[in-house]
C-alpha atoms as a printed R data frame, in Angstrom:
    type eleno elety resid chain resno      x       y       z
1   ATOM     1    CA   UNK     A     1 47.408  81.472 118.537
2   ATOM     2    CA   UNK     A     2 45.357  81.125 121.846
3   ATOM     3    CA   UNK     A     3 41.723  82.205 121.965
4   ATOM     4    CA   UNK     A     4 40.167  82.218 125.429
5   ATOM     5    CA   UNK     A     5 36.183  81.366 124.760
6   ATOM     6    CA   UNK     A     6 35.195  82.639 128.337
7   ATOM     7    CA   UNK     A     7 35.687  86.145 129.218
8   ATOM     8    CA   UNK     A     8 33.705  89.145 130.328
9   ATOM     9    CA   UNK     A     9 34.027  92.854 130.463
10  ATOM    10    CA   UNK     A    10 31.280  94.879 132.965
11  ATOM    11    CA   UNK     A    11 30.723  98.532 134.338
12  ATOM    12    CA   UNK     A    12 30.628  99.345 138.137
13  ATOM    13    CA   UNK     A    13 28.061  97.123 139.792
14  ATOM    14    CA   UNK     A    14 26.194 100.244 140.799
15  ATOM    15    CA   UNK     A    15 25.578 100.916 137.428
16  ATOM    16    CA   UNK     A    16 21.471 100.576 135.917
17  ATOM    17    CA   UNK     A    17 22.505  99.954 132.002
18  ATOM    18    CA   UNK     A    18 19.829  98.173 130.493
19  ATOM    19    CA   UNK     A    19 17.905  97.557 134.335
20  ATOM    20    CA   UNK     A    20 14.889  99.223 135.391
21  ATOM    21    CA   UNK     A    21 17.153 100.785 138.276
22  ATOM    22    CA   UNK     A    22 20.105 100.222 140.561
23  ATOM    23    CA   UNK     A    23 17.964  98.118 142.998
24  ATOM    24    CA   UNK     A    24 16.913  95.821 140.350
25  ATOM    25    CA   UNK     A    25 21.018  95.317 139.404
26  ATOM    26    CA   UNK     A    26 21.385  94.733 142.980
27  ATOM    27    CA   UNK     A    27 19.070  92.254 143.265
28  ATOM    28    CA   UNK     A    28 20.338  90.225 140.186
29  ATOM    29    CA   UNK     A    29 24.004  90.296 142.087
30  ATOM    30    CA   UNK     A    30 22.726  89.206 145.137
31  ATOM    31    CA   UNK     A    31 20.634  86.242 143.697
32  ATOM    32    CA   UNK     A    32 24.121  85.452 141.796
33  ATOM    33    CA   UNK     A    33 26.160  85.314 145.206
34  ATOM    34    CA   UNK     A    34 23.329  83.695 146.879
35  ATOM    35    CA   UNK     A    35 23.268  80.419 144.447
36  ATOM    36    CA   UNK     A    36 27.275  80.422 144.081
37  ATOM    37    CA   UNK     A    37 29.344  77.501 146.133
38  ATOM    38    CA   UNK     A    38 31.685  80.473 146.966
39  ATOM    39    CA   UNK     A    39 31.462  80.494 150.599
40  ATOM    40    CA   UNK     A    40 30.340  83.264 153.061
41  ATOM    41    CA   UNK     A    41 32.435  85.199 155.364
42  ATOM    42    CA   UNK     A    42 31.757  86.831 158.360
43  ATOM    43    CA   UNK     A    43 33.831  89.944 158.650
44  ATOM    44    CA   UNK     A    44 34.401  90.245 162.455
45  ATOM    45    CA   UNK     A    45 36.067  86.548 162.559
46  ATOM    46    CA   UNK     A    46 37.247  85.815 158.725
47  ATOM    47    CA   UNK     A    47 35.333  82.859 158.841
48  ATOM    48    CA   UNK     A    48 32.915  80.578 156.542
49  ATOM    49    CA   UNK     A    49 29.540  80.988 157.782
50  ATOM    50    CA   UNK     A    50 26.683  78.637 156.057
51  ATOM    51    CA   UNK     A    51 24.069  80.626 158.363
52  ATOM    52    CA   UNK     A    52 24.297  83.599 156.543
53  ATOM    53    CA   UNK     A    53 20.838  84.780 155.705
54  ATOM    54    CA   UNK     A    54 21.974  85.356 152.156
55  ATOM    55    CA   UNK     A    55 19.487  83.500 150.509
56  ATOM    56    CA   UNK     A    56 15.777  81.319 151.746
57  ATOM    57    CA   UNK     A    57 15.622  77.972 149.979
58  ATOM    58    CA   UNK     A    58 14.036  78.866 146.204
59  ATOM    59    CA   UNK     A    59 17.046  81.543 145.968
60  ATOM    60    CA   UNK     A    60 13.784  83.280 143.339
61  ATOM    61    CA   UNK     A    61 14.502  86.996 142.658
62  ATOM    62    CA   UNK     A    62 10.982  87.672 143.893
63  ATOM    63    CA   UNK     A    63 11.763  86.486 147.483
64  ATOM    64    CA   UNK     A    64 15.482  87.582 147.955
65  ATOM    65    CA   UNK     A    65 15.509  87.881 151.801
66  ATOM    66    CA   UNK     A    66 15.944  91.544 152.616
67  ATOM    67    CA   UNK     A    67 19.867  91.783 154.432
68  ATOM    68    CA   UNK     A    68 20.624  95.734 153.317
69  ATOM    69    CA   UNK     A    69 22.766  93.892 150.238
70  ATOM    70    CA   UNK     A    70 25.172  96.389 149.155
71  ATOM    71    CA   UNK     A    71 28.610  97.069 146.960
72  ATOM    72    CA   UNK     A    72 31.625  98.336 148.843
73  ATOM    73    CA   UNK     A    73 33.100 100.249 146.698
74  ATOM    74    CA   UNK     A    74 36.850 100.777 148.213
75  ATOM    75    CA   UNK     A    75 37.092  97.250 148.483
76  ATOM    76    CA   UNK     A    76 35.816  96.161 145.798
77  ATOM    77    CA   UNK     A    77 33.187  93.553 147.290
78  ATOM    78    CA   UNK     A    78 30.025  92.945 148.256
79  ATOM    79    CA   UNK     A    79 28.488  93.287 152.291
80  ATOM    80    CA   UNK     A    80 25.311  92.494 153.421
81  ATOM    81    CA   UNK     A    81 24.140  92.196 157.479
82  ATOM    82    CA   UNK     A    82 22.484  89.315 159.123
83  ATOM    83    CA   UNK     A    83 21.742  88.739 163.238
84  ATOM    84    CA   UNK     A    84 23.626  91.611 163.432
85  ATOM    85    CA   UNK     A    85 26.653  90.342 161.839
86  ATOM    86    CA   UNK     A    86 28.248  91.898 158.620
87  ATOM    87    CA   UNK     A    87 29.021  89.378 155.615
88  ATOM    88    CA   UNK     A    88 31.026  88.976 152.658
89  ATOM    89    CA   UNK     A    89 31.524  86.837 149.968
90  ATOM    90    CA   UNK     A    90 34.264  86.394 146.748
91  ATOM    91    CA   UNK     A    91 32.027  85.275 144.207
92  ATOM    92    CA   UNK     A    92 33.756  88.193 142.518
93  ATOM    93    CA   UNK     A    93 37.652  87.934 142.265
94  ATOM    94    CA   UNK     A    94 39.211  90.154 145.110
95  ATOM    95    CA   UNK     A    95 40.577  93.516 144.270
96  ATOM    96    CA   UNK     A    96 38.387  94.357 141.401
97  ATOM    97    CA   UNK     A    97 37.735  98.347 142.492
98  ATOM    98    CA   UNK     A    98 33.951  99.013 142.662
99  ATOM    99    CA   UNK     A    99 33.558  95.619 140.771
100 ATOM   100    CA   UNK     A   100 34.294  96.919 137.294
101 ATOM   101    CA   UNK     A   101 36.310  94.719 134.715
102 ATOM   102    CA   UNK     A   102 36.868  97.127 131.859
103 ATOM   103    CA   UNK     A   103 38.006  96.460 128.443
104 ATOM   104    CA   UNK     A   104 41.450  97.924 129.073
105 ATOM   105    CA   UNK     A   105 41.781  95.637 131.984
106 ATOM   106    CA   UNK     A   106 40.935  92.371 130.178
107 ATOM   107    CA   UNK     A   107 43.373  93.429 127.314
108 ATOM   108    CA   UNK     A   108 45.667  94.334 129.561
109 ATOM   109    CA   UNK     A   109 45.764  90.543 131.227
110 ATOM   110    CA   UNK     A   110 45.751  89.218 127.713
111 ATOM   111    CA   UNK     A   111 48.686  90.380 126.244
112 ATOM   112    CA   UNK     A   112 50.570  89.798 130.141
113 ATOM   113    CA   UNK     A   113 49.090  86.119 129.625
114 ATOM   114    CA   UNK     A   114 50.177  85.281 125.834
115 ATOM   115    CA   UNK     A   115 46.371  85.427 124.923
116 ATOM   116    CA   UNK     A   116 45.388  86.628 121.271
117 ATOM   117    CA   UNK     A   117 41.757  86.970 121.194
118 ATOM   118    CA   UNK     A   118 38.764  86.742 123.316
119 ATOM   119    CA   UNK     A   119 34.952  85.853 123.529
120 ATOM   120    CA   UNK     A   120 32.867  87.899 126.173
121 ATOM   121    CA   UNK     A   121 30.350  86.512 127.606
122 ATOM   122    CA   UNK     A   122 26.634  87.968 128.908
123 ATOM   123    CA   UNK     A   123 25.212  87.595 132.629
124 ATOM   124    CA   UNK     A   124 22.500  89.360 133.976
125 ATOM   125    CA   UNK     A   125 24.337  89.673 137.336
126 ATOM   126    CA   UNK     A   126 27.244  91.325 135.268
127 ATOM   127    CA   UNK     A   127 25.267  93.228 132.988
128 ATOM   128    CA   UNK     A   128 22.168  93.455 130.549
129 ATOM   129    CA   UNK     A   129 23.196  95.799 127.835
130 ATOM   130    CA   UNK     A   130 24.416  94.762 124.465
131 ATOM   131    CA   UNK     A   131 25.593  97.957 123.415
132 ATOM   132    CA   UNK     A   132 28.031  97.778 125.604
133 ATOM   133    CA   UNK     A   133 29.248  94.480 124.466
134 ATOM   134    CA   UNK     A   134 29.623  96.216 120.958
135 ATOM   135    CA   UNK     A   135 31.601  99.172 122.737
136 ATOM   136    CA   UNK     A   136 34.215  96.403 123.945
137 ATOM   137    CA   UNK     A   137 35.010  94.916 120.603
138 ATOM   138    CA   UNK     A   138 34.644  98.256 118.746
139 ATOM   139    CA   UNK     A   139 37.349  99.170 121.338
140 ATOM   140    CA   UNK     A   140 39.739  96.452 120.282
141 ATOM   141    CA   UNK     A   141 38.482  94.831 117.058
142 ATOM   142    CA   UNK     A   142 40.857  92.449 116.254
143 ATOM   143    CA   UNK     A   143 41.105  90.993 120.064
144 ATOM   144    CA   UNK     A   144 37.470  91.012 121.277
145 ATOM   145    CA   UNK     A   145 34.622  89.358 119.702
146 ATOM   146    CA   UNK     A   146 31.327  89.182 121.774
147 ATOM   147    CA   UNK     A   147 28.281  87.230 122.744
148 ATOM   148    CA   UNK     A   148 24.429  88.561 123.332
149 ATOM   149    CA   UNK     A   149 22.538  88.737 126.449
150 ATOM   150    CA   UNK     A   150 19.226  86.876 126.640
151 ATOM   151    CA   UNK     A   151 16.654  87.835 128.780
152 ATOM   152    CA   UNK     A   152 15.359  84.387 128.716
153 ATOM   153    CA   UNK     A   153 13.092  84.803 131.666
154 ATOM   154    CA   UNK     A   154 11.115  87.459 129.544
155 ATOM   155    CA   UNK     A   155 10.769  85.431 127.012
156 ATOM   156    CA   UNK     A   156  7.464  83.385 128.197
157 ATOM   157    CA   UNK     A   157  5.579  86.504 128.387
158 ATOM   158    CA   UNK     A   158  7.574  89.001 126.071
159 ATOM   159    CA   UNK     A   159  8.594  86.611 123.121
160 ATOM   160    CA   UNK     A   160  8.533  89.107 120.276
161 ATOM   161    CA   UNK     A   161  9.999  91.875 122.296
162 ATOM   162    CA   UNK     A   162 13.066  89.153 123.219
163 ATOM   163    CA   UNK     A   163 13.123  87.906 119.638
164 ATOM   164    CA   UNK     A   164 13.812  91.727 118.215
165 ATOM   165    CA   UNK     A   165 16.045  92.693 120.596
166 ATOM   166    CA   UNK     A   166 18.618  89.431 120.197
167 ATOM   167    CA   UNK     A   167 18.170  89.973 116.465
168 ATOM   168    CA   UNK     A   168 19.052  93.774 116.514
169 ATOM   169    CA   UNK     A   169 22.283  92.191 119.035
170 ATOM   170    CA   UNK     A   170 22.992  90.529 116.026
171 ATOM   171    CA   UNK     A   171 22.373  92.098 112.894
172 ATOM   172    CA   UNK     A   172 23.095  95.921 114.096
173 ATOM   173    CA   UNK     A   173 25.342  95.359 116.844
174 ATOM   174    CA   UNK     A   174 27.522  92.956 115.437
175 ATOM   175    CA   UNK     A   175 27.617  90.494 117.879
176 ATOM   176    CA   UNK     A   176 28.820  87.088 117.369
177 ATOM   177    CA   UNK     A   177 27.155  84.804 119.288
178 ATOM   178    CA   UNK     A   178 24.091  83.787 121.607
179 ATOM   179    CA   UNK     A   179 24.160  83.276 125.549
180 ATOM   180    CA   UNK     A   180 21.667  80.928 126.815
181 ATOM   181    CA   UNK     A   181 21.444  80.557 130.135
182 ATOM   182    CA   UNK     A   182 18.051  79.015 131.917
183 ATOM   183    CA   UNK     A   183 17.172  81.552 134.107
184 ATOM   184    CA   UNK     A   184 13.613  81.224 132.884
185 ATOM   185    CA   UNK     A   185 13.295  78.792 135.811
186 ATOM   186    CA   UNK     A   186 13.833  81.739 137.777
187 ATOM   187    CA   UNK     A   187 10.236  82.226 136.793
188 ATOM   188    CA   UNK     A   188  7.997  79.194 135.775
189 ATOM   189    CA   UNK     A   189  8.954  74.997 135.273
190 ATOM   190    CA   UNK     A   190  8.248  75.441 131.549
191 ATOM   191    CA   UNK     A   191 11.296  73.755 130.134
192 ATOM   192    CA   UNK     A   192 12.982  76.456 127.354
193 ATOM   193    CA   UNK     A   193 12.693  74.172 124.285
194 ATOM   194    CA   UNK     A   194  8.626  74.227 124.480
195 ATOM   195    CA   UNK     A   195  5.795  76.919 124.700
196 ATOM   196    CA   UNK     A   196  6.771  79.928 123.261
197 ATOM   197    CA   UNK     A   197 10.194  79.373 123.304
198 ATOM   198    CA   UNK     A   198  9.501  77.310 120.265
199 ATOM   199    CA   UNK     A   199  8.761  80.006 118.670
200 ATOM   200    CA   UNK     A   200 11.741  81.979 119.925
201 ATOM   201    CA   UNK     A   201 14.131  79.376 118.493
202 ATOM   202    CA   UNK     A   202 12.496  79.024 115.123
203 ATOM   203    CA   UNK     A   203 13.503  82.706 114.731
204 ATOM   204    CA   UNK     A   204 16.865  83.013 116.361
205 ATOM   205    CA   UNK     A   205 18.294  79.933 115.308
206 ATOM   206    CA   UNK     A   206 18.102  81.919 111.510
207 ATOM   207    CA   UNK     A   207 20.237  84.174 112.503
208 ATOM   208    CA   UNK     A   208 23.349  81.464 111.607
209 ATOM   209    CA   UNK     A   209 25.554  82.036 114.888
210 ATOM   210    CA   UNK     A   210 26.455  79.723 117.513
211 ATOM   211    CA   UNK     A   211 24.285  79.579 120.549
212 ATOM   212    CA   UNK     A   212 26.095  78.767 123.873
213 ATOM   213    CA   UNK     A   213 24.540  76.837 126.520
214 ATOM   214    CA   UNK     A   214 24.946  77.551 130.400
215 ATOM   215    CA   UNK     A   215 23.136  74.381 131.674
216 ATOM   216    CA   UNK     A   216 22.135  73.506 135.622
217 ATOM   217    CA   UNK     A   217 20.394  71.354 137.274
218 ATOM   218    CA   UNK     A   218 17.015  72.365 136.301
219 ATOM   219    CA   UNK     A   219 14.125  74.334 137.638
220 ATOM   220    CA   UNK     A   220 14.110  72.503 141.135
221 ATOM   221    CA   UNK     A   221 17.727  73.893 142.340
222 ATOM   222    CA   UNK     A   222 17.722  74.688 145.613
223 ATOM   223    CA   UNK     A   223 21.093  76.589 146.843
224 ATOM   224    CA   UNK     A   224 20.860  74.242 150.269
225 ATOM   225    CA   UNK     A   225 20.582  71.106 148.922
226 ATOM   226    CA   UNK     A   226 23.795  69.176 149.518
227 ATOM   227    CA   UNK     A   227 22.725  65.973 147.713
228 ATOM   228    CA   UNK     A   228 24.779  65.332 144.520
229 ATOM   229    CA   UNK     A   229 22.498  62.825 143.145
230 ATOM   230    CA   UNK     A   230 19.932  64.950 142.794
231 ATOM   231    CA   UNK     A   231 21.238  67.662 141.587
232 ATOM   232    CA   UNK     A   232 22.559  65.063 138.560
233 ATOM   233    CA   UNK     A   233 19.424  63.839 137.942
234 ATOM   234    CA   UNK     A   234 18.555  67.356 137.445
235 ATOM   235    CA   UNK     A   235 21.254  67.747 135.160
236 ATOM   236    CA   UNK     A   236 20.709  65.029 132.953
237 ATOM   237    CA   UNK     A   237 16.782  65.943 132.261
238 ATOM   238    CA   UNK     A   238 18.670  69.508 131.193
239 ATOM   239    CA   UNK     A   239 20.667  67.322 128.747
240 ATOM   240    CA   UNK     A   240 17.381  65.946 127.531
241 ATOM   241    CA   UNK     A   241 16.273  68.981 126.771
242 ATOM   242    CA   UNK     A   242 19.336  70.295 125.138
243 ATOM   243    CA   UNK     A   243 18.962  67.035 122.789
244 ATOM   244    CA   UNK     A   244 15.364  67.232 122.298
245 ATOM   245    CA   UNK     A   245 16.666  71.006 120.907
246 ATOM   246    CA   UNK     A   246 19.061  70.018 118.490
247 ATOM   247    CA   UNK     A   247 16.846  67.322 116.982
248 ATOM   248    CA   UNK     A   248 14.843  70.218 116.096
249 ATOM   249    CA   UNK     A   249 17.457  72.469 115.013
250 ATOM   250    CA   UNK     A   250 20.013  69.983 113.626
251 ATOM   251    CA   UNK     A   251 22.164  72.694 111.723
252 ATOM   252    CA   UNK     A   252 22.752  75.009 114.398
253 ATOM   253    CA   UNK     A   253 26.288  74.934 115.841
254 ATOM   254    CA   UNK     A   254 26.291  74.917 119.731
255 ATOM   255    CA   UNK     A   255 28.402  74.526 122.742
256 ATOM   256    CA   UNK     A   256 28.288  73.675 126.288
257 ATOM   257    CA   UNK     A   257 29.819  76.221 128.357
258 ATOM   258    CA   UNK     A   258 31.913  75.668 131.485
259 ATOM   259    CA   UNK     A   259 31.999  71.815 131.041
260 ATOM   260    CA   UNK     A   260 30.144  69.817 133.083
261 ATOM   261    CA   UNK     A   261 29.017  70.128 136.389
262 ATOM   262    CA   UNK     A   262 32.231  69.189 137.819
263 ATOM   263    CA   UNK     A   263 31.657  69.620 141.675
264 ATOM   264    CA   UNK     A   264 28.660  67.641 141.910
265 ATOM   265    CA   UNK     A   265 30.770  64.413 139.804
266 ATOM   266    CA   UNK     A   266 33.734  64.705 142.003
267 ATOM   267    CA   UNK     A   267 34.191  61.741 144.934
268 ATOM   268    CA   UNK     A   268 36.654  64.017 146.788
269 ATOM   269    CA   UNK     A   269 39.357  65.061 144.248
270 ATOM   270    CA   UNK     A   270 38.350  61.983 141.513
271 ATOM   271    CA   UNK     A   271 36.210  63.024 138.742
272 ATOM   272    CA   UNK     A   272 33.090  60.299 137.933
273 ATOM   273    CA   UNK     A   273 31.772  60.412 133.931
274 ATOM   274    CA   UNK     A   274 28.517  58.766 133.555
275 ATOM   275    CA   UNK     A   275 27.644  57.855 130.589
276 ATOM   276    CA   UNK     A   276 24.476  59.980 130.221
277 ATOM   277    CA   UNK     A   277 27.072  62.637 129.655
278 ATOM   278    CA   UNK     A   278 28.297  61.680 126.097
279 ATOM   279    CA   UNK     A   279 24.680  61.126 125.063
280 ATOM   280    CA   UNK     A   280 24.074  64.542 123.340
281 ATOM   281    CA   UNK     A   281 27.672  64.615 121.443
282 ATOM   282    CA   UNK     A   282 26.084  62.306 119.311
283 ATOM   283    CA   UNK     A   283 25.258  65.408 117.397
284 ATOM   284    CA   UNK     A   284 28.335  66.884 115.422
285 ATOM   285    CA   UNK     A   285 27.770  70.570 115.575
286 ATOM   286    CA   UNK     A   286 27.871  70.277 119.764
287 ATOM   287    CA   UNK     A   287 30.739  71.590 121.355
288 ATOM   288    CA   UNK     A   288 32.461  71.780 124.688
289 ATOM   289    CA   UNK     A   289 34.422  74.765 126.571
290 ATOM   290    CA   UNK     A   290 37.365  73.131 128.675
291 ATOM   291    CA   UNK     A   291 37.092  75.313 131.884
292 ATOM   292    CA   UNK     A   292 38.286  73.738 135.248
293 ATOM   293    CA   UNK     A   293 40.139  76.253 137.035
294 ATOM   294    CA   UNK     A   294 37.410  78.547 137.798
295 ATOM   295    CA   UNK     A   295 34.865  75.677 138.683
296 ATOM   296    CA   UNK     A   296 37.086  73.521 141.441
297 ATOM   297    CA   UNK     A   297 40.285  75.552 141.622
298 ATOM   298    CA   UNK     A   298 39.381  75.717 145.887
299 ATOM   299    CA   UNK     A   299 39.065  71.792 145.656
300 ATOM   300    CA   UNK     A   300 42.108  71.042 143.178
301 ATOM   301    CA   UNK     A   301 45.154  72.919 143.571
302 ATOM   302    CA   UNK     A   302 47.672  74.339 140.177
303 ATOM   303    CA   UNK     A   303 48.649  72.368 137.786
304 ATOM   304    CA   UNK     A   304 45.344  70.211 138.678
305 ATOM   305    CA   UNK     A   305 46.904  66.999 137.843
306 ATOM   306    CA   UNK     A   306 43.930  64.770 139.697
307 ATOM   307    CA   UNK     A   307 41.812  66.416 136.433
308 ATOM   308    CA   UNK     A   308 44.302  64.910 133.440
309 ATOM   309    CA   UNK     A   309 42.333  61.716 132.835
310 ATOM   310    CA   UNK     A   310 39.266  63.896 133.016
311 ATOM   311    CA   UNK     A   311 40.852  65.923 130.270
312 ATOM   312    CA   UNK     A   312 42.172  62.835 128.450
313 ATOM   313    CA   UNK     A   313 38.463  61.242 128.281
314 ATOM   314    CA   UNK     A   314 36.798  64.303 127.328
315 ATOM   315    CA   UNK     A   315 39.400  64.200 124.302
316 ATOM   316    CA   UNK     A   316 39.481  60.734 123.706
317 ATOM   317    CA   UNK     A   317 35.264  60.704 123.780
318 ATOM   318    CA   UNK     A   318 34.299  63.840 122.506
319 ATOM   319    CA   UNK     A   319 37.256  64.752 120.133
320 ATOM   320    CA   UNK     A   320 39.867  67.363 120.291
321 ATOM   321    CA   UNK     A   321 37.890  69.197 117.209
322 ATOM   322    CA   UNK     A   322 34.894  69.877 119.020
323 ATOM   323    CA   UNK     A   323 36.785  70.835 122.626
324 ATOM   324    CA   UNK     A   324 37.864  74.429 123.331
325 ATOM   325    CA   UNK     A   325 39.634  76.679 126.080
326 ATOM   326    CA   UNK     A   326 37.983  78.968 128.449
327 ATOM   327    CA   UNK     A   327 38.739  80.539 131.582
328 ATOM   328    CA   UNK     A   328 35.968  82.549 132.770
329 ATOM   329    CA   UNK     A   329 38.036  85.289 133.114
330 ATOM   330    CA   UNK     A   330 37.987  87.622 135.497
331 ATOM   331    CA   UNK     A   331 36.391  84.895 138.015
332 ATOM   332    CA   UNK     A   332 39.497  82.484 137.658
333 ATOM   333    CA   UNK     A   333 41.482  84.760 139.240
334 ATOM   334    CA   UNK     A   334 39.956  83.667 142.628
335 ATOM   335    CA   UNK     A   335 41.927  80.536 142.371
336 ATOM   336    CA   UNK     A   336 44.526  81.269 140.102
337 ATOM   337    CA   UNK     A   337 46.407  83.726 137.254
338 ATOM   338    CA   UNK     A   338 45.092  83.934 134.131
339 ATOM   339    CA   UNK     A   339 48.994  82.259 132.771
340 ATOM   340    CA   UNK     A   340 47.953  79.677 134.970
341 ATOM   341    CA   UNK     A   341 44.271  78.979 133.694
342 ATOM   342    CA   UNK     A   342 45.980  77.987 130.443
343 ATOM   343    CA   UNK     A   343 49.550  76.769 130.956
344 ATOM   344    CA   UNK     A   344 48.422  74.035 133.378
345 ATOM   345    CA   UNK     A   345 46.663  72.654 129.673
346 ATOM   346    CA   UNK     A   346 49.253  73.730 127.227
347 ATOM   347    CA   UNK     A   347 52.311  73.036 129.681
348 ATOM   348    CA   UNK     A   348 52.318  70.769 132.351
349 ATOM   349    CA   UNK     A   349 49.173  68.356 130.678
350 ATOM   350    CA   UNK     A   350 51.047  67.989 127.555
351 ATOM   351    CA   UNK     A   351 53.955  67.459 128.603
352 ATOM   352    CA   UNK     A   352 52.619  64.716 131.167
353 ATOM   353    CA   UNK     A   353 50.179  63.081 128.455
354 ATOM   354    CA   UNK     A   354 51.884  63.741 125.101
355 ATOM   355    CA   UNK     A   355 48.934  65.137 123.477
356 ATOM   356    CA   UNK     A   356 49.309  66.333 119.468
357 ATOM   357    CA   UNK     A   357 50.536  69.660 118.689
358 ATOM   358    CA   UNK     A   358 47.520  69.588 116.125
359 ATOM   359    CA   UNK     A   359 45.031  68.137 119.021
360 ATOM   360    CA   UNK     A   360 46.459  71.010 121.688
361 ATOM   361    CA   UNK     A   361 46.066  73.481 118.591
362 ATOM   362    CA   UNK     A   362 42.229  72.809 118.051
363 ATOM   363    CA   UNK     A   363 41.707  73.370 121.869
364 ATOM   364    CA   UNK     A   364 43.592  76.056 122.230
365 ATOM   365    CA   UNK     A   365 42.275  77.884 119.321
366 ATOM   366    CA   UNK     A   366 40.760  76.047 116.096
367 ATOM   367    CA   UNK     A   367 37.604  74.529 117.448
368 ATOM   368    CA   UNK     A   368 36.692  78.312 118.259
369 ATOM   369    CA   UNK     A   369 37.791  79.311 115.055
370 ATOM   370    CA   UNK     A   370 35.359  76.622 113.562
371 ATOM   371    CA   UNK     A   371 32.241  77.990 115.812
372 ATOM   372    CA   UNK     A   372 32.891  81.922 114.988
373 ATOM   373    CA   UNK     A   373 34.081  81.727 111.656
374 ATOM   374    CA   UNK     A   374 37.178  83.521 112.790
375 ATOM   375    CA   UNK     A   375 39.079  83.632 109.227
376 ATOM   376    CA   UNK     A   376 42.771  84.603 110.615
């Protein structure tokens, strides 16, 4: 059995589900493509362009520079113009028609790829509505299970309002998990384990599911900076954070999604581990998603074999038991097939390292078995 942790299903990026509008959708998308490290392209030559005009340096929602950002539908990208130049950029895979990933089409890739189930994941750029998350896995029950959105930047000002609607995500909708990303800093400093999202926590963390953390480098990320160091340091105060957390909530099974921040510990094509990274695995209940494709598939090339020792320390340090596979699917697919995201772990790594059926088996499936309570 293989169960891919990271997956998404979304409507037509012109769509206004669960925004105030179209504009507001928009908006979210282009703040997405303007933080990504996928570059921009200029149409006319083909080439990377860092002077886009994309983004300013906060990259805030409230001052996304105004560049006629728009969805193309026939190609199935985004454009927006700047010195009288028309861009593009792939933070979406190519060839996704009016940037839509339906249900069907993620099903469709799973059973081409040898992949039995599926988590889907929330993003605001993607979409806000948790009914539709339930229409996926009412859809295809026994292959989908589903995560809720978070409107964690809402939930400073609008904590009660936030706190019913994950707990209706939950209880009425059937979802299975919680997405927690820290887009709050999109907003204020306020680190999201004090204030009211104290009081947030005290009420979701009830609800028994896992919650899944998206962490960055903190509220200081500026989509221009180049420095590495910094951005760690950033990273390891979000760690701090995410252990101050599960002091206070020691029974609540987590995860970090994605891995770490992979680009900013590479030196060239060598991965560096720190050891502020193992700090918070002290706790039992956290988890990690192994996800490398998607993250420095334009850096490392198929079957990624300058990231095996990565692989073999994460296993060795945090345990085979409390790793587990994700792809990110669709978004892989800009570097490679989705029979690729998981045979370069299940093929070419163990054949090269000679890990454990019964270690592989946990990654592959029984560490997310463990965190859902998946009973088959």
């Amino acid at each position: 059995m293989v169960i891919d942790s990271h997956t998404y299903c979304f409507k037509s990026a012109n769509n206004s589900d669960g925004y105030k509008d179209k504009t507001e959708h928009l908006n979210w998308i282009q703040q997405a493509n303007a933080e990504h490290h996928q570059p921009a392209i200029k149409i006319s030559t083909r080439k990377h362009e860092e002077n886009n005009g994309l983004s300013d340096k906060q990259n805030k929602l409230s001052s996304l520079p105004k560049v006629n950002f728009r969805v193309e539908v026939k190609t199935g990208r985004v454009l927006w113009d700047f010195n009288d130049e028309k861009f593009t950029k792939y933070y979406y895979p190519p060839n996704l028609l009016n940037l839509e990933f339906s249900p069907y089409s993620l099903i469709s890739e799973m059973d081409y790829a040898g992949i039995d189930m599926a988590l889907l994941h929330t993003n605001p750029s993607l979409g806000k509505s948790n009914e539709f998350q339930a229409e996926c896995i009412k859809l295809f029950p026994d292959r989908l299970l589903s995560m809720a959105s978070v409107d964690e930047w809402l939930i400073e000002d609008k904590t009660e309002q936030i706190i019913e609607k994950t707990i209706y995500s939950i209880k009425n909708l059937k979802l299975h998990a919680i997405k927690f990303n820290p887009l709050s800093y999109l907003k204020s400093h306020t680190p999201w384990n004090s204030g009211n999202f104290i009081y947030f926590w005290d009420e979701i963390t009830k609800l028994g599911v896992p919650i899944f953390f998206t962490l960055g480098t903190g509220p200081n990320f500026d989509s221009q900076n180049k420095s590495n160091q910094n951005s760690l340091k950033g990273y390891f105060k979000e760690l701090k954070i995410l252990i101050n957390w599960m002091n206070k909530y020691p029974d609540t099974k987590c995860t970090i999604t994605h891995g770490f921040p992979w680009r900013i510990l590479m030196d060239e094509t060598k991965i560096q581990l720190p050891k502020e990274l193992w700090e918070p695995f002290q706790n039992p209940l956290l988890n990690m998603e192994v996800c490398f494709p998607v993250r420095i598939g334009d850096i490392i090339d198929y079957p990624y074999k300058e990231i095996w020792p990565t692989m073999t320390e994460l296993v060795n340090k945090i345990g085979p038991e409390r790793l587990h596979f994700g792809t990110d699917m669709p978004f892989q697919n800009r570097f490679c097939t989705y029979s690729q995201s998981k045979k370069w772990l299940e093929y070419h790594y163990k054949n090269h390292t000679g890990i454990s059926k019964h270690d592989l088996k946990m990654i592959m499936s029984g560490t997310t078995k463990k965190l859902l309570n998946i009973k088959s």
